[in-house]
Structures are given as C-alpha cells and as structure tokens.
N, C-alpha and C positions, 0 to 999 in steps of 0.2 A: 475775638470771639464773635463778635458782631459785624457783619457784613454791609457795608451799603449795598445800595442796587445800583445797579450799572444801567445806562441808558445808551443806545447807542445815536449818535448824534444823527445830525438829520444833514442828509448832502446837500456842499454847498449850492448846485444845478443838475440838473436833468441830464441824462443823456442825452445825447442827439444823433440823428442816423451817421453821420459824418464817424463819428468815437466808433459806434457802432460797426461799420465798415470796416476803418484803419484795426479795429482788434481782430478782425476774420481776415485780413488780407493774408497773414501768415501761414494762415491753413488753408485757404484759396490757394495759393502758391506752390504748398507742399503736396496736392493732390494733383495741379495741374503738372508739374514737374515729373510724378509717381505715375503719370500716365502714359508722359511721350519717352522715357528713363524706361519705366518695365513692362507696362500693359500692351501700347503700340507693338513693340518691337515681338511681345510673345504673342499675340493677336497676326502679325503679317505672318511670322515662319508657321503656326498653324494651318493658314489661310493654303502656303506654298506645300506644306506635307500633305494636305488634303489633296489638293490640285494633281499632287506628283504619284498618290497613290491612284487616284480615279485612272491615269496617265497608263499603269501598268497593262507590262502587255507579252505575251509568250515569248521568248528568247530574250526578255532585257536582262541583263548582267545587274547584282543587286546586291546590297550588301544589308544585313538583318540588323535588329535592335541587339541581338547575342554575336554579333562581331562575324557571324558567319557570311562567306562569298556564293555567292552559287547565279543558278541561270534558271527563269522562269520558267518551268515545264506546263504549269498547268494553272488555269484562272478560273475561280469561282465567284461567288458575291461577294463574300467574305473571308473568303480563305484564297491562295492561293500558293503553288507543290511546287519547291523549288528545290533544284537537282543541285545539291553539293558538288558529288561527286559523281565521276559514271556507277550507276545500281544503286545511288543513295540521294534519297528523293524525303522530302521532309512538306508535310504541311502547316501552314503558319497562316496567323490572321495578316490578312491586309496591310491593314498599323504599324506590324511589325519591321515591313520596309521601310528603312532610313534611308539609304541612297541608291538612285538609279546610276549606276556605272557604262564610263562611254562604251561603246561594242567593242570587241575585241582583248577588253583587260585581263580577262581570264582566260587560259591557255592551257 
C-alpha cells in the first residue's frame, strides 16, 4: 500500500560532443544515402523533361503522358496541337510530352 519514492539516479559523466556525434552519425547517413538513392536522381530526369519540353518544336514525332503517338502541328506557351491522326488534332499542355521520337517513326 505504501510506496516509496523513486529517485532517479544521477549519471555517472556528462556527455561529450564526441557520444553526441557517434548517436547522429546513423541519421547523418540515412539522409545522405536518401538523397543520391531518390532526390538526385528525380531532381536530374526533372531537370532533362524540362529541357526536352522547352526543346519542342513543329513536326517532332511525340509520344503523350496518355500513351498517345502523334506529330506536333501547332506550338503555343503552354499548350501545344498535336495531330494523332490525319483530321484529328488534339490540344494538350506542354508537360504532357514524355518523349520526343526520332523523325520518321510514325508512318
């Protein structure tokens, strides 16, 4: 029924910057790892889609973020009318280009 009290003892030294460091070096590590692992690598392909859309240009062969093929008919700032097919012409942002295809692929 009766409780003593509890004390918590008293350490037996100080920390020291040294303790201090070696307990961060783990998470030091798992951030510097988390950066060249996922950051870098989605940081440069941003860097190359940006690049490759500025790049667009009337007749490039393209293929869309919706899997579609077509041929650049028309360039605006943000938008530019890519012809699927002959008489079917679609507008689309920018962005939506994934890849620029070598000339000639479509036929």
């Amino acid at each position: 029924m009766f409780i003593s009290s509890a004390y918590a003892q008293a350490a037996a030294g100080t920390a020291t910057t040294q303790d201090t460091l070696m307990s961060m070096l783990p998470l030091v590590l798992m951030f510097v790892v988390l950066y060249f692992v996922m950051i870098r690598p989605q940081m440069k392909k941003a860097k190359e889609h940006k690049a490759m859309v500025e790049a667009l240009a009337k007749g490039d062969e393209v293929v869309t973020a919706g899997g579609f093929l077509g041929k650049i008919s028309k360039i605006g700032e943000a938008y530019v009318g890519v012809e699927l097919a002959s008489g079917v012409e679609v507008q689309m942002q920018r962005s939506a280009v994934v890849q620029v295809l070598p000339k000639g692929t479509l036929k």
